[in-house]
Every structure is written in structure tokens, then in C-alpha cells.
C-alpha positions in Angstrom: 0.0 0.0 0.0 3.2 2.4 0.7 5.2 1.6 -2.3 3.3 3.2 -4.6 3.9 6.7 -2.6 6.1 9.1 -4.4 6.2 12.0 -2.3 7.3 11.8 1.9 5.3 11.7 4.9 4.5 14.1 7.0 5.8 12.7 9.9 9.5 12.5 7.8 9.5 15.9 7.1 8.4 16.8 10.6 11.8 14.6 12.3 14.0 16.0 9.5 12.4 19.7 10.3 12.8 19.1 14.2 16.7 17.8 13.9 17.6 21.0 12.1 16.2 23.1 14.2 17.7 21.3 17.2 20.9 21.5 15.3 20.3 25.3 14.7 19.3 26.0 18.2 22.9 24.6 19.5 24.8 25.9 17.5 23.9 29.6 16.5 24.5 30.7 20.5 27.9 29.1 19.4 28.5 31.1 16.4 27.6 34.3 18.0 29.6 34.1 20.7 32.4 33.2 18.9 31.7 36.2 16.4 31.8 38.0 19.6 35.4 36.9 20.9 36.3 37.3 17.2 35.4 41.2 17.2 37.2 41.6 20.5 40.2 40.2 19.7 40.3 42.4 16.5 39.8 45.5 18.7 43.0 44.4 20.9 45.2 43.8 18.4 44.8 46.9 16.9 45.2 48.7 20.7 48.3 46.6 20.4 49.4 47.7 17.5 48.6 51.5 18.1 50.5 51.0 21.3 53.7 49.6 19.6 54.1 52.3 17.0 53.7 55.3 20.0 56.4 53.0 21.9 58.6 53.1 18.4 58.1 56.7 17.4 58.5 57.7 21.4 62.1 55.3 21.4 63.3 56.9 17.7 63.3 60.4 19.6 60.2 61.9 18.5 58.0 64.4 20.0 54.9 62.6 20.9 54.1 62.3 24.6 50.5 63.5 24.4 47.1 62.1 24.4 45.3 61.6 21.3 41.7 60.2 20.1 41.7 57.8 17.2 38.5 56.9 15.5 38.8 53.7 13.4 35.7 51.5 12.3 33.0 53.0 14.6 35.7 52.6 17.3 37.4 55.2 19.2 41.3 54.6 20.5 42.5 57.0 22.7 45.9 57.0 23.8 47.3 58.7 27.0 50.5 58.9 28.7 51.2 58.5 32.5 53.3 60.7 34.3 56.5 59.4 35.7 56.5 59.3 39.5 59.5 58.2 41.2 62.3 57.8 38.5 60.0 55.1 36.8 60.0 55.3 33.4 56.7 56.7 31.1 53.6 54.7 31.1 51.5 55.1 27.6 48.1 53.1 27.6 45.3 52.6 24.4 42.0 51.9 25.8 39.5 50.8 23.0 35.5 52.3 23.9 33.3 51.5 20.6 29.3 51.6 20.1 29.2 47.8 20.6 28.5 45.5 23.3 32.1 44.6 24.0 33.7 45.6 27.1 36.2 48.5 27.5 39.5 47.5 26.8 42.9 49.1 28.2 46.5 48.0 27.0 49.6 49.7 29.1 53.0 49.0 28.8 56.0 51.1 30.1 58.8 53.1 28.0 62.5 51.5 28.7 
């Protein structure tokens, strides 16, 4: 009586329906949250990087121990130097602010 069917049941197409979605549901939190980490590690690196070239240009002699915004995809940089207290050398930090749900993000490193 079933082998002359040519189409699929409803109940197939209801199982193979319910596994994707089931599939979906598990791993679309994944994918976001990984898109997430993704975005914030972007943002570091490029604190990082902003970071290293004040460190270069400040080590190669040139003027440029003052604070500074930097606007770069949506995302402002701003980069200050820290006074030097006690014969310890400069302090110049990035933090990273942008118009996204990431938290703030502040790279320092001191000038030797």
C-alpha cells in the first residue's frame, strides 16, 4: 500500500524539520559568541598595534608624549601617557570604547 507513494510523509518531514532546528538552536548561541570573541580580539590587536608604534616613534626620539583620540571602524582609540613618578619610566596606555556590546578594553606597557 506504501510503495506506490512518491512523495514523503508528514511525519518524515516533521523529524527532519525538528533535527535542524535542534541543530540550529545549539549551534547559533555558538557562532555568535564566537563572532563576539572574534570582534574583541580584532579591537586588541589593533590597541596593540597602536600601542607599539607610539612605543617606536616615542624610542626613535620623536615628540609625541601627548594624548590623542583615534577613530577607526566605529571605534574610538584614545591613547594617554602616565606621568613618571618616582624615577620610573613613562607609562602610555590605548583603551578601545566603541558603540558595541564589548567591554572596554585598556593595553599599558612602560617606555625603557
Amino acid at each position: 500500500m506504501l510503495r506506490n507513494n512518491n512523495g514523503y510523509f508528514l511525519l518524515e518531514l516533521l523529524l527532519s524539520l525538528t533535527a535542524v532546528f535542534m541543530i540550529c538552536s545549539y549551534f547559533i548561541p555558538l557562532l555568535m559568541d564566537l563572532r563576539e570573541q572574534s570582534i574583541t580580539l580584532e579591537i586588541e590587536k589593533k590597541a596593540r598595534q597602536i600601542l607599539y608604534e607610539e612605543m617606536q616613534a616615542a624610542l626613535m626620539g620623536l615628540p609625541s608624549s601627548q594624548s590623542y583620540p583615534l577613530i577607526e571602524n566605529e571605534i574610538e582609540y584614545q591613547l594617554y601617557w602616565l606621568d613618571e613618578q618616582d624615577n620610573n619610566p613613562k607609562e602610555v596606555c590605548v583603551s578601545a570604547d566603541g558603540k558595541t556590546i564589548h567591554s572596554k578594553i585598556k593595553v599599558c606597557r612602560k617606555l625603557e
